[in-house]
KOLBAPA-787027 format. One record per residue (C-alpha): residue number from 0; residue in one letter; x, y, z negated; chain. Coordinates in steps of 0.2 Angstrom, whole numbers, plus 5000, padded with zeros to 4 digits. Example, Ala and Ser with C-alpha at 12.3 -4.5 7.8 and 13.67 -1.06 7.14 Angstrom:
<recs>
+-----+------+------+------+------+-------+
|  nr | rest |   c1 |   c2 |   c3 | kette |
+-----+------+------+------+------+-------+
|   0 |    a | 5062 | 4978 | 4961 |     A |
|   1 |    s | 5068 | 4995 | 4964 |     A |
+-----+------+------+------+------+-------+
</recs>
This chain:
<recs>
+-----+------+------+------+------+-------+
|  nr | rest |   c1 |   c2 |   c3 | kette |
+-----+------+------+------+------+-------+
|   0 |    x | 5108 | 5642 | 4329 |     A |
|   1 |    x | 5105 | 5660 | 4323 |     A |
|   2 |    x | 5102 | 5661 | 4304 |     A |
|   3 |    x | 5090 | 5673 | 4298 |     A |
|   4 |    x | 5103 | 5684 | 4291 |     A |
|   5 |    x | 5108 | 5687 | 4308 |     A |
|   6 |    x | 5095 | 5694 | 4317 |     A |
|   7 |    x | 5093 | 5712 | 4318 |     A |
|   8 |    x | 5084 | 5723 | 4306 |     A |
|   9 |    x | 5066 | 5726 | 4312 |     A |
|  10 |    x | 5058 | 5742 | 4309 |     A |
|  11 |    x | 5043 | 5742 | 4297 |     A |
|  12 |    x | 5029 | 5753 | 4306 |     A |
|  13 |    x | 5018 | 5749 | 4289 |     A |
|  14 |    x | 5030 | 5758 | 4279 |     A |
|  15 |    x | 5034 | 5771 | 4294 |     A |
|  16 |    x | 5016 | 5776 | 4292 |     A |
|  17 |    x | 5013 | 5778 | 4274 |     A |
|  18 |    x | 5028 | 5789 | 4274 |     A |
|  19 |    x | 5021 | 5798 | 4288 |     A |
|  20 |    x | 5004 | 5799 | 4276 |     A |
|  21 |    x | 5015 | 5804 | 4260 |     A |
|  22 |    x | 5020 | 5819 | 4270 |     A |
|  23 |    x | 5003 | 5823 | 4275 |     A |
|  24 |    x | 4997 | 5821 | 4257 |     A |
|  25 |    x | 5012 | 5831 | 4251 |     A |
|  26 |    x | 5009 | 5844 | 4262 |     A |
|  27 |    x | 4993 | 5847 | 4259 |     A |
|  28 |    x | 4997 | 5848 | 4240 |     A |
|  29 |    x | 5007 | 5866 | 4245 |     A |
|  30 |    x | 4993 | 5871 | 4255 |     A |
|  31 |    x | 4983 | 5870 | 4239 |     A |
|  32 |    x | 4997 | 5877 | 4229 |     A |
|  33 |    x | 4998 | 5894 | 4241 |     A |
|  34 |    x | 4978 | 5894 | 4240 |     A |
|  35 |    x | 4979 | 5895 | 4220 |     A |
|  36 |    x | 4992 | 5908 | 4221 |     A |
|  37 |    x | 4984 | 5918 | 4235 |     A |
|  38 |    x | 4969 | 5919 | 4224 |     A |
|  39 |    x | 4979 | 5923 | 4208 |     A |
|  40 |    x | 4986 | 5938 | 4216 |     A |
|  41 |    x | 4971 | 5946 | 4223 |     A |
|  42 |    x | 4961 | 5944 | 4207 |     A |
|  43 |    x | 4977 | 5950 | 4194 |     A |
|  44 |    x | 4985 | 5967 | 4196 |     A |
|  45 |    x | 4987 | 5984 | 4187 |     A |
|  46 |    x | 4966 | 5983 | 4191 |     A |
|  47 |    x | 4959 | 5965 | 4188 |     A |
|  48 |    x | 4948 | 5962 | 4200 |     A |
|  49 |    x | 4932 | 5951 | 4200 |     A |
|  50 |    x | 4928 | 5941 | 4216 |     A |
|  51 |    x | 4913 | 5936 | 4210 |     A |
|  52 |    x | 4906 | 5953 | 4206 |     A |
|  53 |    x | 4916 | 5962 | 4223 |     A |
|  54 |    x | 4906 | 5949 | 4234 |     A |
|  55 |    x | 4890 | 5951 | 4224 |     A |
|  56 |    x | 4890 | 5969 | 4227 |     A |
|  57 |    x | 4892 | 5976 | 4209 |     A |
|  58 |    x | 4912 | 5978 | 4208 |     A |
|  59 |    x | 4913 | 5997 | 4206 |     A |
|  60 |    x | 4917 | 6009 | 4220 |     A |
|  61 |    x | 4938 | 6011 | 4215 |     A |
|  62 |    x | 4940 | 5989 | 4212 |     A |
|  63 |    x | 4932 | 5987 | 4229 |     A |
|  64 |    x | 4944 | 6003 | 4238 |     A |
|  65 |    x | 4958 | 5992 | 4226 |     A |
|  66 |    x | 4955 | 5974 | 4234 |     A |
|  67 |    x | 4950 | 5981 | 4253 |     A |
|  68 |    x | 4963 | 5994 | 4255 |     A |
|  69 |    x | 4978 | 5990 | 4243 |     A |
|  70 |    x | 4976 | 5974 | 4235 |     A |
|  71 |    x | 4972 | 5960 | 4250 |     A |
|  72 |    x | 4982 | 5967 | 4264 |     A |
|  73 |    x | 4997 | 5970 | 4250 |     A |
|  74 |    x | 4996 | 5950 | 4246 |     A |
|  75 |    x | 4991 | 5943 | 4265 |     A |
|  76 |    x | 5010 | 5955 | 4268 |     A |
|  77 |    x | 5018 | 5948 | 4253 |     A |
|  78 |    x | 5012 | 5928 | 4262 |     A |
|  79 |    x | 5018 | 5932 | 4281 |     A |
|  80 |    x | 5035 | 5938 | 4273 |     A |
|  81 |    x | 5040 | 5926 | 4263 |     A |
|  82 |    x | 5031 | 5914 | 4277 |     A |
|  83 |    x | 5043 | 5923 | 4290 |     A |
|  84 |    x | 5060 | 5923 | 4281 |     A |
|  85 |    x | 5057 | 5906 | 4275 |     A |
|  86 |    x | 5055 | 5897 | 4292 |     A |
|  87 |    x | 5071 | 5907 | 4298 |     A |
|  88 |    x | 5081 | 5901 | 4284 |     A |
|  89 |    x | 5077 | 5884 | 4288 |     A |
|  90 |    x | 5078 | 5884 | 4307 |     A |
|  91 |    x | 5098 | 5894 | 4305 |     A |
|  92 |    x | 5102 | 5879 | 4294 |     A |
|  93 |    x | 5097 | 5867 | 4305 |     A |
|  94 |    x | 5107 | 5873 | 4319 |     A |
|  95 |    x | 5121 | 5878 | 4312 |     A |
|  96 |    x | 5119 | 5862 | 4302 |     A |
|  97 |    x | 5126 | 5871 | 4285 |     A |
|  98 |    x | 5116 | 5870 | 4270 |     A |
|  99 |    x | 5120 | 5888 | 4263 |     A |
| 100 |    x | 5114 | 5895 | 4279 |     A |
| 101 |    x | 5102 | 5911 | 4273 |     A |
| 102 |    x | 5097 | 5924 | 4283 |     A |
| 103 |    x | 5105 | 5936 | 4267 |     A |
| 104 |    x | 5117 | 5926 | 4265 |     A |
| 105 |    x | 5126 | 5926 | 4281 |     A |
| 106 |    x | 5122 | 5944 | 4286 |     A |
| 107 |    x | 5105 | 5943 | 4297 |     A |
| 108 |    x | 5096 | 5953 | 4282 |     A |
| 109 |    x | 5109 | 5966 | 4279 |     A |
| 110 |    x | 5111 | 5967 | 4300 |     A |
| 111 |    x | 5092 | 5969 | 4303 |     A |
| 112 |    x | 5093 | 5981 | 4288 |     A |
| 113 |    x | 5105 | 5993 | 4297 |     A |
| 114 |    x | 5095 | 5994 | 4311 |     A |
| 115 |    x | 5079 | 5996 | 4301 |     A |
| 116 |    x | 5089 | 6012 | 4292 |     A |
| 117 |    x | 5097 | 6020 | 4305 |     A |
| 118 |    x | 5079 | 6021 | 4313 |     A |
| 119 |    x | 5071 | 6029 | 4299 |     A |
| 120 |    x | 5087 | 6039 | 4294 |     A |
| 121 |    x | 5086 | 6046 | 4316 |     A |
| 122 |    x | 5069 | 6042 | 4322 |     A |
| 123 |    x | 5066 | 6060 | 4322 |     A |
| 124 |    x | 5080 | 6063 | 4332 |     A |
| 125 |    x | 5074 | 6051 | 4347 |     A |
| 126 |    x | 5054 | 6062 | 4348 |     A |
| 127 |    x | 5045 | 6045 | 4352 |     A |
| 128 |    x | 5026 | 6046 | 4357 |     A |
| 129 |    x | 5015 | 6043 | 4342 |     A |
| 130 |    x | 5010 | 6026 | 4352 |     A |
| 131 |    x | 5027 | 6016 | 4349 |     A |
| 132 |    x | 5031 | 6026 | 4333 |     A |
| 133 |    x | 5022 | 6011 | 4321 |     A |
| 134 |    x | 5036 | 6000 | 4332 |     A |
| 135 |    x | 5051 | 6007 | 4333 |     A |
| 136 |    x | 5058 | 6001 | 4315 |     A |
| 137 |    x | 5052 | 5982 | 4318 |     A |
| 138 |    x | 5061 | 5983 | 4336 |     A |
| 139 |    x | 5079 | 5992 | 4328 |     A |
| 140 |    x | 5077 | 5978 | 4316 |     A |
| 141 |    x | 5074 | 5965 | 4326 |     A |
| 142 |    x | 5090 | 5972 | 4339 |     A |
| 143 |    x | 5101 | 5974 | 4321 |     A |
| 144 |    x | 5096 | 5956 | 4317 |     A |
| 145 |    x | 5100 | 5947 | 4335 |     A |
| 146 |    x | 5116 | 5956 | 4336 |     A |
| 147 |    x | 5123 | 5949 | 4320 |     A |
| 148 |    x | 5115 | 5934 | 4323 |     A |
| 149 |    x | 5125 | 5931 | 4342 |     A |
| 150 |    x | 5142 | 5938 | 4332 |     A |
| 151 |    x | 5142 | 5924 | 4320 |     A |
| 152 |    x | 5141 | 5912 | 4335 |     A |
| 153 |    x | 5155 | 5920 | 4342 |     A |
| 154 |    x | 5166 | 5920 | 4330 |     A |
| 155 |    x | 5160 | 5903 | 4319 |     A |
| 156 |    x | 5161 | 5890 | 4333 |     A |
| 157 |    x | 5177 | 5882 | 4335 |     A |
| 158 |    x | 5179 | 5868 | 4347 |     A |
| 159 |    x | 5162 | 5866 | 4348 |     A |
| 160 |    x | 5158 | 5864 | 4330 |     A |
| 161 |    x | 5152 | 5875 | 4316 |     A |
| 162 |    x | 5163 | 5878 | 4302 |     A |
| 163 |    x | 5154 | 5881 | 4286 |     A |
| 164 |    x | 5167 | 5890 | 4278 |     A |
| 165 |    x | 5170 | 5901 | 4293 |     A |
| 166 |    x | 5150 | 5905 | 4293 |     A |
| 167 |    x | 5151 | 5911 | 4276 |     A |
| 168 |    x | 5165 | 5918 | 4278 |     A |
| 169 |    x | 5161 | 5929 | 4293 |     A |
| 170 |    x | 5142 | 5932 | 4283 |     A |
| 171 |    x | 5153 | 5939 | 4269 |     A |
| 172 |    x | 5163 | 5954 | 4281 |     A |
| 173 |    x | 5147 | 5957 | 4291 |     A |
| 174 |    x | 5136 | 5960 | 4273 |     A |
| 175 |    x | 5152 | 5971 | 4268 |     A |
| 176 |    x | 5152 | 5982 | 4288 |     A |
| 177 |    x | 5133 | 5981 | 4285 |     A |
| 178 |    x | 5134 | 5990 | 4268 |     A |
| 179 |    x | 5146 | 6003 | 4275 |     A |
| 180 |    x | 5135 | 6008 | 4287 |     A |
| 181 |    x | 5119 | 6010 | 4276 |     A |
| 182 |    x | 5131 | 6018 | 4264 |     A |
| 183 |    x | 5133 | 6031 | 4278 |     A |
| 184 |    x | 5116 | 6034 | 4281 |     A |
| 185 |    x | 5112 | 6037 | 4264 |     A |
| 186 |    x | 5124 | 6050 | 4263 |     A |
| 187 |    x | 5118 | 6057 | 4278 |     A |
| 188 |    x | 5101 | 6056 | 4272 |     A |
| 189 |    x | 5087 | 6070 | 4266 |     A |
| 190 |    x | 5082 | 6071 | 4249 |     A |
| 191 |    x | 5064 | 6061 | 4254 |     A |
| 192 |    x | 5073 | 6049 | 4268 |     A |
| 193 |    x | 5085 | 6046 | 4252 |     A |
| 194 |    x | 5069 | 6040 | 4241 |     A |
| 195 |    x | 5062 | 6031 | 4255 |     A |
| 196 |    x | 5078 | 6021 | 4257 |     A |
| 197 |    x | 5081 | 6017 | 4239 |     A |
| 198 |    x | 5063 | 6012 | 4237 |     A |
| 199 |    x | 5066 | 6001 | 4253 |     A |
| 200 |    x | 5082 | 5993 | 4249 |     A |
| 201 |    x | 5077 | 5988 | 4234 |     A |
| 202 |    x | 5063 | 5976 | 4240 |     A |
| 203 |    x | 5043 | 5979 | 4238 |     A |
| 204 |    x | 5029 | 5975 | 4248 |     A |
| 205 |    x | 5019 | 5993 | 4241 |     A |
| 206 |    x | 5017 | 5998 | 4260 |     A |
| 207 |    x | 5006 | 5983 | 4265 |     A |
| 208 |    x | 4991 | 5992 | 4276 |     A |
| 209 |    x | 4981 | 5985 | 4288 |     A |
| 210 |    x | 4991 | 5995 | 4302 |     A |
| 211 |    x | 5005 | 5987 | 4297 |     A |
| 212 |    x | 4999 | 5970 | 4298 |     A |
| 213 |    x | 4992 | 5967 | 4317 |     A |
| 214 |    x | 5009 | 5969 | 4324 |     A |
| 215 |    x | 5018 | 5961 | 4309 |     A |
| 216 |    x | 5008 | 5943 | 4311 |     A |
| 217 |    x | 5011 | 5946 | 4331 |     A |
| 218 |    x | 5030 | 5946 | 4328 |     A |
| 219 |    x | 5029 | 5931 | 4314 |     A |
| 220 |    x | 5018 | 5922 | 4325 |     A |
| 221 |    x | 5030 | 5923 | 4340 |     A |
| 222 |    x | 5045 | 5920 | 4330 |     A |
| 223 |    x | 5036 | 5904 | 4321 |     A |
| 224 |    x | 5031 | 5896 | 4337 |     A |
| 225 |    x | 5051 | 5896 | 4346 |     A |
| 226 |    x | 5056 | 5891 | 4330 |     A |
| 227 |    x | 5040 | 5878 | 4328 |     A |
| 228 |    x | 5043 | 5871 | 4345 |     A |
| 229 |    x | 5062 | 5867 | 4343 |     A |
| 230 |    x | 5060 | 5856 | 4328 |     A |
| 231 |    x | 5065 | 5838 | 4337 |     A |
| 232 |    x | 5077 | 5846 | 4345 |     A |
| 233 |    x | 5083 | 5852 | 4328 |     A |
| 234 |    x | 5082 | 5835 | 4321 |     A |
| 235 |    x | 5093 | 5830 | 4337 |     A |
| 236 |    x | 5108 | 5841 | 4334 |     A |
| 237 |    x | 5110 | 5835 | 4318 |     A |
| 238 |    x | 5119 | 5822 | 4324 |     A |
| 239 |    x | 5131 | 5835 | 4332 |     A |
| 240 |    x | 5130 | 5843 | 4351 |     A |
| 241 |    x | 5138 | 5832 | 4361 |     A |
| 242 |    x | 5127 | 5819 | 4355 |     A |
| 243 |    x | 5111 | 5828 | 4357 |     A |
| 244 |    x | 5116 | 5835 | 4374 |     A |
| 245 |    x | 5119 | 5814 | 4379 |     A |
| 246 |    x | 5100 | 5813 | 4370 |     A |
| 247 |    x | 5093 | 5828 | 4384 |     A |
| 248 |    x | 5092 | 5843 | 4372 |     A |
| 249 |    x | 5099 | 5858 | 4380 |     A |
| 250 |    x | 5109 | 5864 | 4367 |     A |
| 251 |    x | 5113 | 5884 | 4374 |     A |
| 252 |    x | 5093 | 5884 | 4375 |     A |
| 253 |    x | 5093 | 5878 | 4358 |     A |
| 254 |    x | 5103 | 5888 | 4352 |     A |
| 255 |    x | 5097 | 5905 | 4363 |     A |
| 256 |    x | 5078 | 5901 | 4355 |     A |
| 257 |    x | 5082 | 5901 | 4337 |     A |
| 258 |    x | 5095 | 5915 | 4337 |     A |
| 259 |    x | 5080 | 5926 | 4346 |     A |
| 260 |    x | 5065 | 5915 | 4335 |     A |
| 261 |    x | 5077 | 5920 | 4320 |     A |
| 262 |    x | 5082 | 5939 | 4322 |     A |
| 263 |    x | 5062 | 5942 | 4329 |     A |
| 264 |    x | 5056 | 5933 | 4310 |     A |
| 265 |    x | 5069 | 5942 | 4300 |     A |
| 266 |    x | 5071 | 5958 | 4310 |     A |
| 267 |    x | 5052 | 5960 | 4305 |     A |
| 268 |    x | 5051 | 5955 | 4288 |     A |
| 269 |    x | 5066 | 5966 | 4284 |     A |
| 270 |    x | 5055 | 5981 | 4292 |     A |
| 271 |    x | 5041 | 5980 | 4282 |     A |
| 272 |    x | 5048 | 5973 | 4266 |     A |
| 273 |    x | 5064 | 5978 | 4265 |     A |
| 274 |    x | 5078 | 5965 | 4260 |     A |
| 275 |    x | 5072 | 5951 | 4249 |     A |
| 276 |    x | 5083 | 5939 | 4246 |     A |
| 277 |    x | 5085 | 5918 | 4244 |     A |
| 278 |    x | 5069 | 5914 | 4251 |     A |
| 279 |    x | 5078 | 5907 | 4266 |     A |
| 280 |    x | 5090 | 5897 | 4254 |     A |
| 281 |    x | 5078 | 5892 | 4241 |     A |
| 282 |    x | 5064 | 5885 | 4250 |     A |
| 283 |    x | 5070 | 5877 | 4266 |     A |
| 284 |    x | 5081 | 5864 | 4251 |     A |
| 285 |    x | 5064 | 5862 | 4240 |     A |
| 286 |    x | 5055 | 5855 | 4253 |     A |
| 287 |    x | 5067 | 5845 | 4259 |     A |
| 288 |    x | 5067 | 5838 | 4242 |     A |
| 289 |    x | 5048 | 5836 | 4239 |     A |
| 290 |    x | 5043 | 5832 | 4256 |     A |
| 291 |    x | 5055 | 5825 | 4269 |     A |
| 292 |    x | 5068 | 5830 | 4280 |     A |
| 293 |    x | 5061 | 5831 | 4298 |     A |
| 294 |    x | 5064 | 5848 | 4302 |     A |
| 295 |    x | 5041 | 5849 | 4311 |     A |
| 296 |    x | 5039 | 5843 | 4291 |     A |
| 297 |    x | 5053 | 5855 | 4283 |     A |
| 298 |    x | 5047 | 5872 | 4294 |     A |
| 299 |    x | 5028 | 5867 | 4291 |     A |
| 300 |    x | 5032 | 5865 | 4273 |     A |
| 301 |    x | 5044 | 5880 | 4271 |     A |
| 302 |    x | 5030 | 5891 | 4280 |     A |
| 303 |    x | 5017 | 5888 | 4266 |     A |
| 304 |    x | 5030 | 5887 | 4251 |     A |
| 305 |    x | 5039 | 5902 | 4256 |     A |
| 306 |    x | 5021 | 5911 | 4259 |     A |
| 307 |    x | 5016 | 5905 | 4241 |     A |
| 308 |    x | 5032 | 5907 | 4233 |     A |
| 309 |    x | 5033 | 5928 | 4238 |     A |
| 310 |    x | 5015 | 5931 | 4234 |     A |
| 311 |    x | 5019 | 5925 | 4217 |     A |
| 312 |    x | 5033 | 5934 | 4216 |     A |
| 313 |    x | 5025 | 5950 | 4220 |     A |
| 314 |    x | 5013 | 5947 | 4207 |     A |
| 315 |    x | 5024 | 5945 | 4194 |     A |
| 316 |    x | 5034 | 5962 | 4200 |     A |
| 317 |    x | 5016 | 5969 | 4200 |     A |
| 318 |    x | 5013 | 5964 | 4180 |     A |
| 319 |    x | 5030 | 5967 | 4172 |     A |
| 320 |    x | 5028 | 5985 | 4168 |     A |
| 321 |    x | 5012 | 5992 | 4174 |     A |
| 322 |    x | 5008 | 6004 | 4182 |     A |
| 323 |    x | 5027 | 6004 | 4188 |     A |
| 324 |    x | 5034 | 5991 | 4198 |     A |
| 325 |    x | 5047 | 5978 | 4197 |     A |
| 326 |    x | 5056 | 5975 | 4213 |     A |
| 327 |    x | 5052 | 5959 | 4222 |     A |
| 328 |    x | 5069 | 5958 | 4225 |     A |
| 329 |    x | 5074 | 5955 | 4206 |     A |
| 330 |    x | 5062 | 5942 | 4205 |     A |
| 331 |    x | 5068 | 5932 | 4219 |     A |
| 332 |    x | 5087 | 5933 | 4215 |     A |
| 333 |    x | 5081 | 5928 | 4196 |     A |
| 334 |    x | 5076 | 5914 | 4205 |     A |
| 335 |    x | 5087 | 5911 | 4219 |     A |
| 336 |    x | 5105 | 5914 | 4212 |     A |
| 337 |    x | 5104 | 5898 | 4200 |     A |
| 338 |    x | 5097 | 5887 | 4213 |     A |
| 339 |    x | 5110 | 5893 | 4223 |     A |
| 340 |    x | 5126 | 5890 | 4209 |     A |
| 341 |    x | 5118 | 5873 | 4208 |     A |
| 342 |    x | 5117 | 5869 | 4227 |     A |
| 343 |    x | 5137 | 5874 | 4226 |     A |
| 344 |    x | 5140 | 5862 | 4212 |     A |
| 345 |    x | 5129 | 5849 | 4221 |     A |
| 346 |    x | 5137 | 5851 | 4238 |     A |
| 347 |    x | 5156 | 5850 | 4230 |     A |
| 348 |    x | 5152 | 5834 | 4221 |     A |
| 349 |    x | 5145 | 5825 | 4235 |     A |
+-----+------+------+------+------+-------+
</recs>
């Protein structure tokens, strides 16, 4: 006779589902939480803005030229950057299961940086027709972002298996090669390519313009959805690759999707932003704290906190000292480099 502690575990599907509804709610909490900030940064700047007087007609001529042309496209940038570098951060830690992973952190910044810079240091040199000119920095980015991406699997898996130490390790020299060559091109550098670069290396999302946007939300869009697609498999190769190549996931593809979903993300964010940094480390964690660890809940969730989180950002670089402007990259390191230390701490003590 079988007692009853003897017979297997069954699985609740009532408690299955309200986890499955506590996500739901959870994520429908950030969504409401990136609405509030959306509309705290279009109404608060060096010129405060009311949306109830700009939709009624009666904002004066220069608040509405402010909220059209600089203030709204400036903040929708700031949303699909931070939503971009967000989502990459979490998909690179997923696959090379390694909680540091961060798209500065490991190189893929300062990679898609280098291209970025060496276009707008030699674009001249290439004559491009006017038509591909608003594209060639995203595509040197993006190309600067995959190659750095692919070195670190080359030189990171060992017998099949990620070494965290190695990752970092490797991110460490290729943010140091990286550094070297911009170091270059600065010294090669005009005296206005020179301000451009300083500007631009320092972080902002100033150059937001509606020109800028159609092809940024192309590229984040397509990034978002190889990354958005791959999220069981993710979840599969947590358990380690041969166990999800047993389980049916093809592992090279895996691998081939969110190296390109990854660099395409980064590569654009860097090329419109310039490097911002921790967003990829920062949120990816948060989330997984708040909301739950399935990687279609953790890239959902890291979308719309890593939006909200950067518009907020920006508006606080934006407020500090007007009319002058903090970089955003300040705000987030304030931010990130504690949660950071901590994560260290947290990660040695487990």
């Amino acid at each position: 006779m079988i007692s009853k502690t003897d017979s297997p575990p069954r699985t609740d599907s009532a408690e299955i589902a309200t986890g499955r509804s506590s996500r739901k709610i959870k994520i429908l909490i950030l969504l409401s939480g990136f609405g509030v900030a959306f509309l705290t940064a279009i109404k608060i700047g060096a010129v405060p803005i009311d949306l109830g007087d700009l939709f009624a007609g009666t904002a004066s001529f220069v608040k509405t030229q402010v909220f059209y042309n600089i203030r709204l496209p400036r903040v929708i940038l700031a949303a699909l950057v931070g939503c971009s570098l967000a989502i990459s951060g979490a998909a690179l830690q997923g696959l090379l299961r390694n909680p540091l992973a961060d798209p500065g952190l490991i190189g893929v910044s300062s990679g898609a940086a280098l291209g970025a810079i060496s276009m707008i240091v030699l674009g001249e040199m290439l004559e491009l027709p006017d038509e591909l000119r608003p594209y060639a920095l995203p595509v040197s980015a993006i190309i600067g972002a995959i190659s750095v991406t692919s070195l670190l699997f080359v030189f990171a898996q060992s017998r099949r298996q990620f070494a965290v130490v190695t990752i970092l390790l490797v991110g460490i020299a290729i943010n140091a090669l990286a550094g070297v060559g911009i170091g270059i091109f600065q010294y090669i550098s005009d005296d206005s390519q020179l301000r451009t670069l300083t500007f631009w290396m320092m972080g902002s999302l100033g150059r937001g313009t509606w020109d800028m946007l159609v092809p940024a939300a192309l590229l984040i869009g397509v990034s978002s959805l190889l990354i958005f697609k791959s999220s069981r498999e993710l979840d599969l190769i947590q358990l380690g690759e041969p166990e999800a190549e047993f389980l049916g996931v093809d592992v090279q593809a895996l691998k081939r999707r969110i190296i390109l979903g990854s660099a395409i993300g980064v590569g654009a964010a860097v090329s419109l932003s310039g490097m911002i940094g921790f967003i990829g480390l920062v949120v990816p964690h948060l989330v997984r704290l708040g909301v739950g660890v399935p990687h279609k809940v953790v890239i959902i969730g890291s979308a719309i906190l890593g939006a909200a989180l950067l518009v907020m950002a920006d508006l606080v670089a934006r407020v500090t000292i007007p009319p002058a402007e903090v970089p955003v990259s300040i705000i987030t390191s304030a931010i990130g480099a504690p949660f950071f230390l901590w994560l260290i701490l947290r990660e040695r003590n487990l």
